[in-house]
C-alpha positions in Angstrom: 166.2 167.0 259.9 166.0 168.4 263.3 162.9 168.4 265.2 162.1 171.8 266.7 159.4 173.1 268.9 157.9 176.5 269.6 160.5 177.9 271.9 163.3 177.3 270.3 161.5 178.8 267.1 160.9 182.5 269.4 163.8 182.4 270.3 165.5 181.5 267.4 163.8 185.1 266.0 163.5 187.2 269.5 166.9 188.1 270.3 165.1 189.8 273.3 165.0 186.7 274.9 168.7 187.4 275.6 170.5 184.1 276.1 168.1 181.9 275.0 168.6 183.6 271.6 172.3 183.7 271.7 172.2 179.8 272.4 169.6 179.2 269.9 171.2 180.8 267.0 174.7 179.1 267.6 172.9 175.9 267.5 171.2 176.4 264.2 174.4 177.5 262.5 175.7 174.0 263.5 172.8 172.4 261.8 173.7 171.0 258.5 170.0 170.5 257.4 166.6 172.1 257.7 164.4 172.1 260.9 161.2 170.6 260.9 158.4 171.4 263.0 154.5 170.8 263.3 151.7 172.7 262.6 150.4 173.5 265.6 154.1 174.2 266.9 154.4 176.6 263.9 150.8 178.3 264.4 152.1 178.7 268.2 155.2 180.4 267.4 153.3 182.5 265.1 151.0 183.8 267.8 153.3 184.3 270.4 155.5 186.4 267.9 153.0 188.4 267.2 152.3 189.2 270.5 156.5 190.0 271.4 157.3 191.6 268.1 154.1 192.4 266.1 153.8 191.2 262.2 157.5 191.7 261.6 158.9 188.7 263.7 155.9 186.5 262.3 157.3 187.8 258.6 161.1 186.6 259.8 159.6 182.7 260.8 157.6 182.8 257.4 160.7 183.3 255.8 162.1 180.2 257.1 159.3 178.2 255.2 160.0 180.0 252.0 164.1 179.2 252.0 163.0 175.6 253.1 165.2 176.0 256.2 162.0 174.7 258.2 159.5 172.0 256.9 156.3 172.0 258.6 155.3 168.0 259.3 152.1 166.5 257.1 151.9 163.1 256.5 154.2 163.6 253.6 157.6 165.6 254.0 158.1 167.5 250.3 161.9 168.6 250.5 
């Protein structure tokens, strides 16, 4: 697992962020296996989604959870 913080995660989704999200995106398609991230990372990117892209971009990062391509970090990791 990969260890990701907000950034990445906007810009993983916001491909206006231009480069960023060109760079992000060819990373995670080199990624064998899922991202993790924490919750406050997670609630983070959900905000500042929200605030570039409005319910629809926050929809796209929930989707992540639900394919299990990103694990949010407890004191147990579930796979």
């Amino acid at each position: 697992m990969i260890l990701v913080d907000t950034a990445p995660l906007i810009a993983l989704i916001d491909a206006g962020l231009g480069e960023a999200h060109h760079r992000c995106v060819e990373a995670y398609q080199k990624i064998p296996s899922p991202l993790i991230t924490t919750w406050c990372c997670f609630t983070e990117a959900m905000y500042f989604l929200h605030q570039l892209r409005g319910w629809f971009a926050q929809d796209i990062l929930w989707q992540f959870i639900e394919r299990k391509a990103l694990y949010l970090h407890t004191d147990r990791i579930v796979p």
